[in-house]
Structure formats: C-alpha cells, structure tokens
MMTF fields as JSON, N, C-alpha, C and O atoms, coordinates in Angstrom:
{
  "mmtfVersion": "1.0.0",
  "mmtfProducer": "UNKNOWN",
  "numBonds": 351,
  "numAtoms": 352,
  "numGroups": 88,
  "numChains": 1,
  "numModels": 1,
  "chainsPerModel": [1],
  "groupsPerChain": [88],
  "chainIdList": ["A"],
  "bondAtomList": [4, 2, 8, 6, 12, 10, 16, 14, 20, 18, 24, 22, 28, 26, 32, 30, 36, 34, 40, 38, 44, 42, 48, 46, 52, 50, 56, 54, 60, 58, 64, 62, 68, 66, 72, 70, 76, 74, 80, 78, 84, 82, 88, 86, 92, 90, 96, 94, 100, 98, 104, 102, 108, 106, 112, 110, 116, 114, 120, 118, 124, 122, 128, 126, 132, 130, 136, 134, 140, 138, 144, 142, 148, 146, 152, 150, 156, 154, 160, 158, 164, 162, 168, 166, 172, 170, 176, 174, 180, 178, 184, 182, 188, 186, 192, 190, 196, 194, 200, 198, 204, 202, 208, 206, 212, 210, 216, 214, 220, 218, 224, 222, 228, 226, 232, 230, 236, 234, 240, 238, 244, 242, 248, 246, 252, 250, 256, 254, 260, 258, 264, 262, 268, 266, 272, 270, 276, 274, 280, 278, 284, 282, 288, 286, 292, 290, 296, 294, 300, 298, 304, 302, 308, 306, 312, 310, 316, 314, 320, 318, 324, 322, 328, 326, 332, 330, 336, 334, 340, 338, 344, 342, 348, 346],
  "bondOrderList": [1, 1, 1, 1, 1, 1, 1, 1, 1, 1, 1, 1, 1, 1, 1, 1, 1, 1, 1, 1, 1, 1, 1, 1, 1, 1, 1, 1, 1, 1, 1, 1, 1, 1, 1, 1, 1, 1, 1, 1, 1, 1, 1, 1, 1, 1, 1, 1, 1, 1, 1, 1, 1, 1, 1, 1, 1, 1, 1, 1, 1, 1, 1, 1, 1, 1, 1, 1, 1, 1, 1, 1, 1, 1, 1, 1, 1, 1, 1, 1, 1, 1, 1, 1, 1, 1, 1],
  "groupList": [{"groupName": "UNK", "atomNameList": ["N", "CA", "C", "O"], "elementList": ["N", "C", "C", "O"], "formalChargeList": [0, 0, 0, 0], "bondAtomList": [1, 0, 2, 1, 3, 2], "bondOrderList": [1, 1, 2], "singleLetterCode": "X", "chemCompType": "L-PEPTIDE LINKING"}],
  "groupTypeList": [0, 0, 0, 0, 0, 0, 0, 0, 0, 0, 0, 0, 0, 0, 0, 0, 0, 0, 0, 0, 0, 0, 0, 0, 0, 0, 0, 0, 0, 0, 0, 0, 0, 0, 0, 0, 0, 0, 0, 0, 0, 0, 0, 0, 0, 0, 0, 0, 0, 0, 0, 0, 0, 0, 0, 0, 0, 0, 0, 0, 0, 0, 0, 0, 0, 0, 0, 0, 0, 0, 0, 0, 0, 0, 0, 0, 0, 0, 0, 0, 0, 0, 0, 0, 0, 0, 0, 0],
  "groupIdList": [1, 2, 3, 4, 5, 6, 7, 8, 9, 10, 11, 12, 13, 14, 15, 16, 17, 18, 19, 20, 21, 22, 23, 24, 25, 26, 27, 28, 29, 30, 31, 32, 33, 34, 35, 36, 37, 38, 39, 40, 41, 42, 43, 44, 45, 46, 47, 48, 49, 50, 51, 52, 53, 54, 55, 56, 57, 58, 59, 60, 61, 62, 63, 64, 65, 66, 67, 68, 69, 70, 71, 72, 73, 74, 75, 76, 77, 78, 79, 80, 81, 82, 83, 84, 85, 86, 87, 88],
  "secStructList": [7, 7, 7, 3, 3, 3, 3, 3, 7, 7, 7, 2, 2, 2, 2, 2, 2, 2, 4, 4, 4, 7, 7, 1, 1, 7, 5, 3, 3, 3, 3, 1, 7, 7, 7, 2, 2, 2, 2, 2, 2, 2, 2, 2, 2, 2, 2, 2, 2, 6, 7, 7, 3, 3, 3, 3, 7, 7, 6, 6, 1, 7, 7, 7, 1, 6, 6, 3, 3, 7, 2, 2, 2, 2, 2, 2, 2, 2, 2, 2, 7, 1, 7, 3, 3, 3, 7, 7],
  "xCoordList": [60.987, 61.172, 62.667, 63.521, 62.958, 64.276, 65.043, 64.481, 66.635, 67.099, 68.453, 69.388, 68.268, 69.012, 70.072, 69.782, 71.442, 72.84, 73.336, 73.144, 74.071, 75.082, 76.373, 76.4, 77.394, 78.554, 80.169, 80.913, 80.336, 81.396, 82.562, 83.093, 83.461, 84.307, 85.54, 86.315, 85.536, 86.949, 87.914, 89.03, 87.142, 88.82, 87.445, 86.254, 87.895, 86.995, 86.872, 86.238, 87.669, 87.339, 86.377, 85.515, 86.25, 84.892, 83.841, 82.827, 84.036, 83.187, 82.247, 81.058, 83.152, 83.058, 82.5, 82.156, 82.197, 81.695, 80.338, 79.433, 80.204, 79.101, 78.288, 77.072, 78.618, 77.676, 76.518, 75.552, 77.027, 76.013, 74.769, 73.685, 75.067, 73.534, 72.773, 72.148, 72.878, 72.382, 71.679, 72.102, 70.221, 69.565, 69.63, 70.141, 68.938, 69.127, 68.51, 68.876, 67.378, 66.674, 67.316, 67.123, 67.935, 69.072, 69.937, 70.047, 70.364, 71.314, 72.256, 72.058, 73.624, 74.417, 75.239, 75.483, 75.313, 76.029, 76.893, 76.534, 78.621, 79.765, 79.77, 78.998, 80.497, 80.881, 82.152, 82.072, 83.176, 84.868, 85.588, 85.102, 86.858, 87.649, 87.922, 88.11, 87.856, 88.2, 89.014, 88.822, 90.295, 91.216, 90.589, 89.564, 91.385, 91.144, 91.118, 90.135, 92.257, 92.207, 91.284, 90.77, 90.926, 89.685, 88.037, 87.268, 88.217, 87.117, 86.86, 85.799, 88.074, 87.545, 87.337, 86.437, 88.106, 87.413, 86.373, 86.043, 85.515, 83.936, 83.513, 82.456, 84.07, 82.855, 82.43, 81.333, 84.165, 83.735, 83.088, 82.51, 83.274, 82.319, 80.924, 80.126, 80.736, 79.122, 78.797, 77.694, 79.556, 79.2, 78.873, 77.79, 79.59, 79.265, 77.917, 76.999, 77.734, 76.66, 74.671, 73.546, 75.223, 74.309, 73.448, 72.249, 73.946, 73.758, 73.51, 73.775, 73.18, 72.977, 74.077, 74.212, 74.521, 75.485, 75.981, 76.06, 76.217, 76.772, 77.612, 77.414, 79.233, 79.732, 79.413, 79.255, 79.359, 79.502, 80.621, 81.501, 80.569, 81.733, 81.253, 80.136, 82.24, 82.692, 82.067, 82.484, 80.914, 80.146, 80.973, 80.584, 82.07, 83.008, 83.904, 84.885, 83.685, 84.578, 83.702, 82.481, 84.141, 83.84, 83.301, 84.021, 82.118, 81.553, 82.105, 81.929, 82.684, 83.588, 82.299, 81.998, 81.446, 80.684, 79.214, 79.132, 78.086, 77.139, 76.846, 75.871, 77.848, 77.218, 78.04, 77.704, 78.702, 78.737, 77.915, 77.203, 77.617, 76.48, 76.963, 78.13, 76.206, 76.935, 75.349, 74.502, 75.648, 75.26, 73.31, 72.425, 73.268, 72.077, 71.763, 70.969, 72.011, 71.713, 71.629, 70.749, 72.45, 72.423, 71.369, 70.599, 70.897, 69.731, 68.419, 67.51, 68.525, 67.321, 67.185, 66.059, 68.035, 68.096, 67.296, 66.663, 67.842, 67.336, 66.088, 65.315, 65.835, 64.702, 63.209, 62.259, 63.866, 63.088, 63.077, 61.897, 63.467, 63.82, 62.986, 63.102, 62.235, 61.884, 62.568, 61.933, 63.365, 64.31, 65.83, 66.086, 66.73, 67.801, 69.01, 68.727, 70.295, 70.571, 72.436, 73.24, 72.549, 73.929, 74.967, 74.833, 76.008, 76.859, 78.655, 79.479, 79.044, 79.926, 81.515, 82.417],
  "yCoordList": [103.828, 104.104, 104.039, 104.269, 103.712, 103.654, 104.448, 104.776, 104.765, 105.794, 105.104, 104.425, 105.427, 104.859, 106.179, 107.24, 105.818, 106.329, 106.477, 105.612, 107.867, 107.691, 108.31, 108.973, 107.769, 108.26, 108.134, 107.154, 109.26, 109.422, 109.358, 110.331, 107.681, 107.519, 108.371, 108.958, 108.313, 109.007, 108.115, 107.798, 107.744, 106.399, 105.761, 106.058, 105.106, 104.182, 104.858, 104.581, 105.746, 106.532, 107.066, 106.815, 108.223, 108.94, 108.04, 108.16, 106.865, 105.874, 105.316, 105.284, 105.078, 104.727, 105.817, 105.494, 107.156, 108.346, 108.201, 108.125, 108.159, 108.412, 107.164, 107.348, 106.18, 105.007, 105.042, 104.341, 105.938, 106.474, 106.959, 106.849, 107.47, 108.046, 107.042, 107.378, 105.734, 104.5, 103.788, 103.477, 103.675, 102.666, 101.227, 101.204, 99.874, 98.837, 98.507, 97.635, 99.45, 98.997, 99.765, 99.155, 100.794, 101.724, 100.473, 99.247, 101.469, 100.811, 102.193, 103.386, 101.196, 102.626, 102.22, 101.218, 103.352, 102.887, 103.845, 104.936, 103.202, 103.403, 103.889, 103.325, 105.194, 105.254, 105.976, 106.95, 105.768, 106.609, 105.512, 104.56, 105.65, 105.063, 104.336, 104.965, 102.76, 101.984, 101.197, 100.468, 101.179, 100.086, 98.38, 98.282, 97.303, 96.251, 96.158, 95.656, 96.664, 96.823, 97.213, 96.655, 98.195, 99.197, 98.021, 97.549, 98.035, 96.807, 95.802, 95.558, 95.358, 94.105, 94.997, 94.639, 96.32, 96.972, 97.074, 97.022, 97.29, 97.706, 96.629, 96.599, 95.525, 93.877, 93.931, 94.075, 93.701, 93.563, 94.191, 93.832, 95.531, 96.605, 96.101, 96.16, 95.621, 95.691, 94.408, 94.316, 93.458, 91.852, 92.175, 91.768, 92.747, 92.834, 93.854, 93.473, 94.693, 95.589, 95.236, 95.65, 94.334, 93.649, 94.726, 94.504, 95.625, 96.915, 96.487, 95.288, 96.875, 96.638, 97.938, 99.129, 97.328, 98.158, 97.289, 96.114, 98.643, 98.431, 99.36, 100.512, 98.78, 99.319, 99.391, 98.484, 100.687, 101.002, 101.062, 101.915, 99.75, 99.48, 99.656, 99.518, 99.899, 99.794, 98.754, 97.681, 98.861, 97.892, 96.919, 95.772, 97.362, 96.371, 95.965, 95.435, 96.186, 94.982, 93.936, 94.079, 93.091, 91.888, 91.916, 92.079, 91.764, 92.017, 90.689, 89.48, 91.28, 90.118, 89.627, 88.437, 90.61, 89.842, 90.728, 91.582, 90.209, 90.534, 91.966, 92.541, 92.617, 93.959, 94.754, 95.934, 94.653, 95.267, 95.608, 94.712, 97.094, 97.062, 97.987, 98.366, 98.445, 99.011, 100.669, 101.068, 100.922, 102.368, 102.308, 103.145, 101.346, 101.385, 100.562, 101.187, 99.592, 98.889, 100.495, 100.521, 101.425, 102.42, 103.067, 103.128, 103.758, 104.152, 103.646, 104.308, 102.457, 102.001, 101.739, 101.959, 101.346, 101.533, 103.119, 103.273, 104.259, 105.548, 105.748, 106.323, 105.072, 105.379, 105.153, 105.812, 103.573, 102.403, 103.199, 103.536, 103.801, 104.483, 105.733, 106.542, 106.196, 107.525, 108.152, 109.188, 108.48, 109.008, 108.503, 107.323, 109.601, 109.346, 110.719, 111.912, 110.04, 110.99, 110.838, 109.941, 112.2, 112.353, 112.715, 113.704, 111.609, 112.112, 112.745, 111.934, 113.701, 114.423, 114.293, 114.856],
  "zCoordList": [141.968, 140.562, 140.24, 141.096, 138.946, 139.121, 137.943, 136.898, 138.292, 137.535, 136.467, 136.892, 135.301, 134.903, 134.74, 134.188, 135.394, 135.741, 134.135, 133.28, 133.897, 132.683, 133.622, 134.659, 132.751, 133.703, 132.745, 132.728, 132.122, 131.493, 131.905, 132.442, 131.657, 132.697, 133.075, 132.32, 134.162, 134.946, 135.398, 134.985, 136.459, 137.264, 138.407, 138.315, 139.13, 140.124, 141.605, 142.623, 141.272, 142.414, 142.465, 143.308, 141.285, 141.44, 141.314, 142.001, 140.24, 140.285, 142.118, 142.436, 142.656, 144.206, 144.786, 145.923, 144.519, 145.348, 145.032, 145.862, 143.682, 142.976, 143.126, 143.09, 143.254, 143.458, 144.901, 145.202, 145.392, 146.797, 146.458, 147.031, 145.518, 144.542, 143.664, 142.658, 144.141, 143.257, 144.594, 145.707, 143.829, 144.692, 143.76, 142.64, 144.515, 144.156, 142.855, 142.066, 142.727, 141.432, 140.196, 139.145, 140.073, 139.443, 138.23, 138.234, 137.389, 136.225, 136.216, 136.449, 135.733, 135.536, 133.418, 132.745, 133.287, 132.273, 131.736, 131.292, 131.809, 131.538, 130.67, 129.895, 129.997, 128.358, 128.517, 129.265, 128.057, 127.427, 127.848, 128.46, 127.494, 127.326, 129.036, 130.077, 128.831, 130.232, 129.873, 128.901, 130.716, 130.613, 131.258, 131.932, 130.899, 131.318, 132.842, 133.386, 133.638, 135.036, 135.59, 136.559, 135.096, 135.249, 135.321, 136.159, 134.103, 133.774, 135.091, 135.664, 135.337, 136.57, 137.722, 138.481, 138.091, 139.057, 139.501, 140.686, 138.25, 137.758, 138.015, 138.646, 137.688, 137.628, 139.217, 139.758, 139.893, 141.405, 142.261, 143.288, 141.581, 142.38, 142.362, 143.298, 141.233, 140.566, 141.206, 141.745, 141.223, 141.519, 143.147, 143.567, 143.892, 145.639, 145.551, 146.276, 145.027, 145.695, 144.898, 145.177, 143.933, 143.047, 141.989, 141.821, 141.449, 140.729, 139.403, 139.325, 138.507, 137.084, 136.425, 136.709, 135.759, 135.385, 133.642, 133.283, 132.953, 131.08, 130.882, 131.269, 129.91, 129.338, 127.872, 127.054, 127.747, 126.205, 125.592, 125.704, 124.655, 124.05, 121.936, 121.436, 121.399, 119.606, 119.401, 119.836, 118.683, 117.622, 116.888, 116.665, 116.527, 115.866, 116.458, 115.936, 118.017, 118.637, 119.106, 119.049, 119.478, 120.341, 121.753, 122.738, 121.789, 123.178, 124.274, 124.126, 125.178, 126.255, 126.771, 126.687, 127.361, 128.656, 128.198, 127.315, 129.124, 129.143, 129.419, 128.934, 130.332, 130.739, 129.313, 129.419, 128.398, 126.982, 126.275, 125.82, 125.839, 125.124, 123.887, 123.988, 122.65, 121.896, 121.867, 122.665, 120.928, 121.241, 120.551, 120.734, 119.983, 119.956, 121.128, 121.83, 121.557, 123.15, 124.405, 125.266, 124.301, 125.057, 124.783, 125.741, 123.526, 123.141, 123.763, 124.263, 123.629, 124.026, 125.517, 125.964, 126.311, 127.646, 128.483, 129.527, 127.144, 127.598, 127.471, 128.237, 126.099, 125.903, 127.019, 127.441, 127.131, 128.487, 129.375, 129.269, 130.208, 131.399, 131.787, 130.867, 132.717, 132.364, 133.229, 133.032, 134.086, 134.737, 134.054, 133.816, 133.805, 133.395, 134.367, 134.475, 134.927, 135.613, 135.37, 135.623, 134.766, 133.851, 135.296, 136.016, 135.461, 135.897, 135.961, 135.539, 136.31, 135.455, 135.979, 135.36]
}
C-alpha cells in the first residue's frame, strides 16, 4: 500500500534521513520555501532512488518541470491517497 509523504522543507539533509521511511511505491511532496540548488539536489536524489516525488510551487509562477504541482494538484494527490504521513 502506499504512503503519500508531506514534508515541510528544511535542507537535504533531513531530507536524506527521512527518505528511509519511503518505500518504492511511496510519493513525497515538498512544500516551503526551496532554493534552486536545493531543487537539483532533490531531482538527483529522486532520479537515483526512482521515488515519486512533487514540489509545491505558486500558481502564478511558471511550472519548470513535471514534478511542480500547485495546491490544488496537492489537494488532490491527498485526497487519492488513503494513507498520508506528515513529516516534521
């Protein structure tokens, strides 16, 4: 069964602790403020371990890439999901 991850960002560190608690079928999804550096951190992380993973980004910006989602895209991700697991 799978859990869809929320995770109010910090830095890639805790990011990297917390990803231990993610199985393969799992989604995680990003929300607060992420720098660009940050951002490709996240891609590569996500691209090697093959994870599903979304940032929640401003409706009125410009979505760069596919894993961007805006807050009704988040909504509904929760909704889809019946396990949801907040991490702090």
């Amino acid at each position: 069964m799978s859990t869809l991850h929320l995770y109010h960002w910090e830095n890639t560190v805790g990011l990297k602790h917390r990803i231990k608690l993610m199985n393969q079928e799992d989604s995680l999804v990003i929300y607060g403020h992420v720098t660009e550096a940050e951002l490709n951190a996240i891609q590569g992380i996500f691209t090697r371990i093959g994870i599903n993973w979304y940032l929640v980004n401003n409706p009125n910006e410009p979505h760069i890439n596919d894993n961007c989602i805006n807050h009704d895209d988040w909504l509904k991700l929760i909704i889809s999901n019946q396990n949801c697991f907040a991490w702090k």
